[in-house]
N, C-alpha and C positions, 0 to 999 in steps of 0.2 A: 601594666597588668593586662594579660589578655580577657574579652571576654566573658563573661563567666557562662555556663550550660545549664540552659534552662529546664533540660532534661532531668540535672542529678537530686536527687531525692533527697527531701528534708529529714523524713522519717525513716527510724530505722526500721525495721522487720519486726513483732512483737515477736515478745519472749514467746517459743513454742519449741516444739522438739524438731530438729535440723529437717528437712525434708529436701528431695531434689528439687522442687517447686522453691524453697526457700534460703537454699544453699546451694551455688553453681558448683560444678564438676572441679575435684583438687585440680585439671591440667587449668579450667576457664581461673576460677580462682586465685590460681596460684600469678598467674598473668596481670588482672586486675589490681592482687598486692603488689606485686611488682610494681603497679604504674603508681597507685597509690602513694609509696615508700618514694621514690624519683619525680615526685610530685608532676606527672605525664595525667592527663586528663581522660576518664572516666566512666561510665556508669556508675560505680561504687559508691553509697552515700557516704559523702564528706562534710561534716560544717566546716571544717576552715576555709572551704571552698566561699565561704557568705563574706561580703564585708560590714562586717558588724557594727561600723560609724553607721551604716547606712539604713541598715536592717536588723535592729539591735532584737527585736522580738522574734525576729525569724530564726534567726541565730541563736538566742537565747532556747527554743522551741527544738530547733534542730540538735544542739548540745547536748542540752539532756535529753533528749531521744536516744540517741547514740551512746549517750553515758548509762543508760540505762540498759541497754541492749549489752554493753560490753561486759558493766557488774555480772549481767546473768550468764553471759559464756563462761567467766573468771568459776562462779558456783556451781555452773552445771552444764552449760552449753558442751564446753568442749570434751565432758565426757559424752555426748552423741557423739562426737569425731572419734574416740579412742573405742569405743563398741562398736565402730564400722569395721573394726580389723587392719587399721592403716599401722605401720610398722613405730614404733615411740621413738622418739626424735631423745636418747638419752645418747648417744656418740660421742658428744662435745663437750666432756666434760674439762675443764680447763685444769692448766696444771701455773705452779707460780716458778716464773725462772729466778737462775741464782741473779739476775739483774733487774729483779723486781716486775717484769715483762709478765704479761698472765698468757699462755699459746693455750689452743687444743687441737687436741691432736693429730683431729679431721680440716684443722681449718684451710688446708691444702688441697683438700679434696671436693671444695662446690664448683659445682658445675655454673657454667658462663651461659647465659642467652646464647641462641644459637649454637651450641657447640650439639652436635647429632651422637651423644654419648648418655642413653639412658635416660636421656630426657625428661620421661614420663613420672620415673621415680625420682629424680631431683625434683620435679614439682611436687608432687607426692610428700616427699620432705619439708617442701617452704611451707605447703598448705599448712601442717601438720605443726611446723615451727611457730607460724605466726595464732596459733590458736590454743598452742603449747600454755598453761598456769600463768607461768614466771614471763612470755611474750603479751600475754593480755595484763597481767599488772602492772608494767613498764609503760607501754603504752598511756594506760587507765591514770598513772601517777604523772606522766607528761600533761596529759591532758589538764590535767585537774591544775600545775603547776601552771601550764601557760595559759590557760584561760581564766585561772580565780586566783591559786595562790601568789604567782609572781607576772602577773600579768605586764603592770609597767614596763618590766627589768626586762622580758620578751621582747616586745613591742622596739625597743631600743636595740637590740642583739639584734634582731632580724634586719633592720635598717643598715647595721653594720657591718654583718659578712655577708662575704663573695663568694661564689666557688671555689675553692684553689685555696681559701687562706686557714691558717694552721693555730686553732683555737684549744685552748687547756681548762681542762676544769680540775679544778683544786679542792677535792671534798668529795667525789661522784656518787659517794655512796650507792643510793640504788638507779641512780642514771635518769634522773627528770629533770635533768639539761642536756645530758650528754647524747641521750635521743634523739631532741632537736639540734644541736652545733650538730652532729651528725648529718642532717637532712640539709642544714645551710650552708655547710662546707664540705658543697659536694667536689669531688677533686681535689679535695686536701685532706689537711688530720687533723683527727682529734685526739687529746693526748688526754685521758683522766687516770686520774692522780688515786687512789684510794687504801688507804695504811690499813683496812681492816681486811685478813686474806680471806674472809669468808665473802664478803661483800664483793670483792674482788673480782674471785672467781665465778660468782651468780654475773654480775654484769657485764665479763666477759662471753660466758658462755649464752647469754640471752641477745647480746649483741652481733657475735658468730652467726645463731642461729636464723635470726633473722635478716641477714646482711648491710648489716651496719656495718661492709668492709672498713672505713677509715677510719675506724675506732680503735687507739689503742689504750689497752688498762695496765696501768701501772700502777703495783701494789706495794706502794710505798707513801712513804707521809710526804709532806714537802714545809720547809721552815730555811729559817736564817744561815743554816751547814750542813754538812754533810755527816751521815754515819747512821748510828742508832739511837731513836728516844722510846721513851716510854710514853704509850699510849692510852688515857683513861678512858674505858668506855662505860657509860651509865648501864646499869642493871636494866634492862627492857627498854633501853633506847638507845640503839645503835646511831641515830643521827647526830648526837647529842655526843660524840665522842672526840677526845680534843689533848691533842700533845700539850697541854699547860694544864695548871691545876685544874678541878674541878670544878666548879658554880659551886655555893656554897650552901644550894638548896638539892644538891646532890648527895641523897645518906650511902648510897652504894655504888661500887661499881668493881669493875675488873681493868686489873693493869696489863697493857701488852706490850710489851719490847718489840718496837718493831724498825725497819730502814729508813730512813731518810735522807732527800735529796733538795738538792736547789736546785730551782728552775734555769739559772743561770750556768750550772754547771752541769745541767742535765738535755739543755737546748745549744744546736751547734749556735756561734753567734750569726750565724748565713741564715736562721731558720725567723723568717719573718711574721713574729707570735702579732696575732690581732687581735687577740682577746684572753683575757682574763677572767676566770668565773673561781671564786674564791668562796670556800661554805668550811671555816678550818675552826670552830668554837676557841676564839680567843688568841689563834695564833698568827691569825693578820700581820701584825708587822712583823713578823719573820719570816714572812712568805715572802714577803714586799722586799726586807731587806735583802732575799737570796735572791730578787727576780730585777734591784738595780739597775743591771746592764739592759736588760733585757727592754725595760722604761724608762732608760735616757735613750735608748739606738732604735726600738722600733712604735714606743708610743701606744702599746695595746688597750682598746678598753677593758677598765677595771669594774668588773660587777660582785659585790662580795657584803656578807652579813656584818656585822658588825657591833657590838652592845662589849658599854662601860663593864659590866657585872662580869665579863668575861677576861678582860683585859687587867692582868695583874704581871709585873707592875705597867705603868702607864693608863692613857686613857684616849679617849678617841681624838681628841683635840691636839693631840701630841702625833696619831697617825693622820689625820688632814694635814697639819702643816707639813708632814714631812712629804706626802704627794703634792702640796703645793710647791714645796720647794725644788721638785723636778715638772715644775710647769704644767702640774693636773688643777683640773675643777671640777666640781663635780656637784650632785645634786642627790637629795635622799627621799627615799618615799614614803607617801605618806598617805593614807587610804586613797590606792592605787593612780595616785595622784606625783608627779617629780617637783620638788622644792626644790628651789637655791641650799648648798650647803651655807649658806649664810647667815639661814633662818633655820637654822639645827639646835635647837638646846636640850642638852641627853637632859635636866633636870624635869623639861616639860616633855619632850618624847620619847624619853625610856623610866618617866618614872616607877617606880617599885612601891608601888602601892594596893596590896591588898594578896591573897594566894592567885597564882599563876598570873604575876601582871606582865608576863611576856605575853600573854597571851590575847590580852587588846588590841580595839582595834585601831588602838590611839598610838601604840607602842611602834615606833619609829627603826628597823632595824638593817635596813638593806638598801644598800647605796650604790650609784653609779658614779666614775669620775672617767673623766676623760682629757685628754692635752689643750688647753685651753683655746687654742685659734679653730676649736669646731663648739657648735652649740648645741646642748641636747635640747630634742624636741620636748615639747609640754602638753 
């Protein structure tokens, strides 16, 4: 790791109304996101720039600074950028193809570094992209994922991709993975997966905007075959939406018919997958089952949710063994902490005890396994 610049700033800017003293010019701007995004070093405050084993308070300090500065662009900041008169960044709306693919209809038309065509307003537009509601929430829900909520399962991903290598998320919902596989596999693809076409379309079109070229959304389900299921999604929780029954603490919801595909027959077998990020409420093993080929030929790590209450019929102990019996091991987390799956018991880590006992921080639900001749770190 190179480095680090003792230049760049812990603190963010406090909250105040945009000023040129406090917001550089959309061309300087737009340059700085840029280096930001391609992880190219800075002025720009950055915490990930900290190493947080090292300077856990500083880090901590610098987080929420920044976290705090984003929330108030997300409410209000970025309406000072829309009352400057800069042109609205609404062009990219996405459209869903007959092969589940999400395009828009501009995404042909950014302009390239270097390229002496207009220049001025293609920055003009990133500025304006990266500051855009829907580009500050994404971000805002990355963050929050890699630094609180899934932080382990991070920490492990990152250790694992390369440039160049061709990572899938299974669930993308609203893209607080796919943001960062994005940034780590720079020179390859990312392929997410997402059966709801609303969700879909928001994540492609926020991805476009901000150039997350290697992103592609595919607005489809993914499971054991191919064709069409039926999709339940919970009344006011789209995350929580799952081609098998329902949770049975679920009183509402809406059904949607929608495509589905296997990974195995949606990846050429040449396409050398490194990772698996699976978030599919209970349909785990027939993800697994259509993605077989896929993890006996290329061995990708598998990061994926998981709970008994979900899984009907079967149960988790029936999908460990069957990843064991293509030579995975793996380990589950556990206040932010990687255990042996050894010392997994769903009675003592996913017990259902009390209203919302997913909701503990004792409740055990997200797991890494990997092909056993590597070790995950601890």
């Amino acid at each position: 790791m190179p480095p680090l610049n003792p230049d760049v700033a812990d603190l963010a800017i406090p909250n105040s109304p945009l000023t040129a003293k406090s917001m550089p010019s959309p061309s300087a701007h737009s340059v700085r996101m840029r280096k930001v995004q391609t992880g190219a070093r800075s002025r720009v405050p950055c915490c990930t720039s900290i190493r947080t084993a090292r300077e856990p308070d500083r880090a901590r300090r610098a987080f929420e600074s920044h976290l705090a500065r984003a929330k108030w662009m997300t409410r209000e900041g970025n309406q000072h950028l829309l009352r400057r008169g800069w042109p609205t960044h609404n062009s990219c709306a996405a459209r869903i193809r007959h092969d589940g693919r999400v395009d828009s209809p501009n995404s042909g038309s950014r302009r390239l570094a270097g390229q002496d065509t207009q220049q001025k307003g293609w920055q003009v537009s990133i500025f304006q992209a990266w500051f855009a509601t829907a580009s500050i929430r994404l971000r805002l829900r990355a963050l929050k994922a890699r630094f609180r909520d899934q932080k382990a399962e991070f920490e492990v991903i990152r250790q694992h991709l390369r440039p160049g290598d061709i990572a899938c998320d299974v669930g993308a919902n609203k893209g607080s993975f796919t943001y960062w596989l994005s940034r780590w596999c720079r020179g390859g693809r990312v392929i997410a997966f997402e059966p709801q076409p609303e969700l879909a379309r928001a994540l492609a079109d926020v991805c476009q905007s901000i150039g997350l070229s290697n992103v592609n959304v595919v607005a489809k389900g993914v499971y054991s075959h191919s064709g069409n299921r039926d999709l339940f999604v919970p009344e006011g929780h789209q995350p929580g939406a799952s081609l098998t029954q329902m949770a049975k603490e679920v009183e509402s919801f809406t059904i949607l018919n929608v495509p589905v595909a296997t990974l195995d027959e949606y990846f050429d077998p040449s396409d050398p997958i490194t990772l698996l990020k699976i978030d599919v409420e209970g349909a785990e093993f027939g993800v697994l089952k259509g993605a077989e080929r896929i993890l006996r030929q290329h061995a990708p790590l598998l990061v994926f949710e998981c709970e008994n209450r979900h899984l009907a019929p079967g149960d988790m102990e029936g999908l460990f063994s069957y990843l064991k019996g293509l030579g995975y091991e793996g380990s589950f987390v556990c206040r932010r902490r990687l255990l042996p799956i050894t010392e997994f018991a769903a009675a003592v880590h996913q017990r259902q005890d009390g209203e919302r006992f997913w909701k503990s921080k004792d409740y055990c639900n997200n797991f890494i396994f990997r092909k056993a001749h590597g070790q995950l770190p601890t």
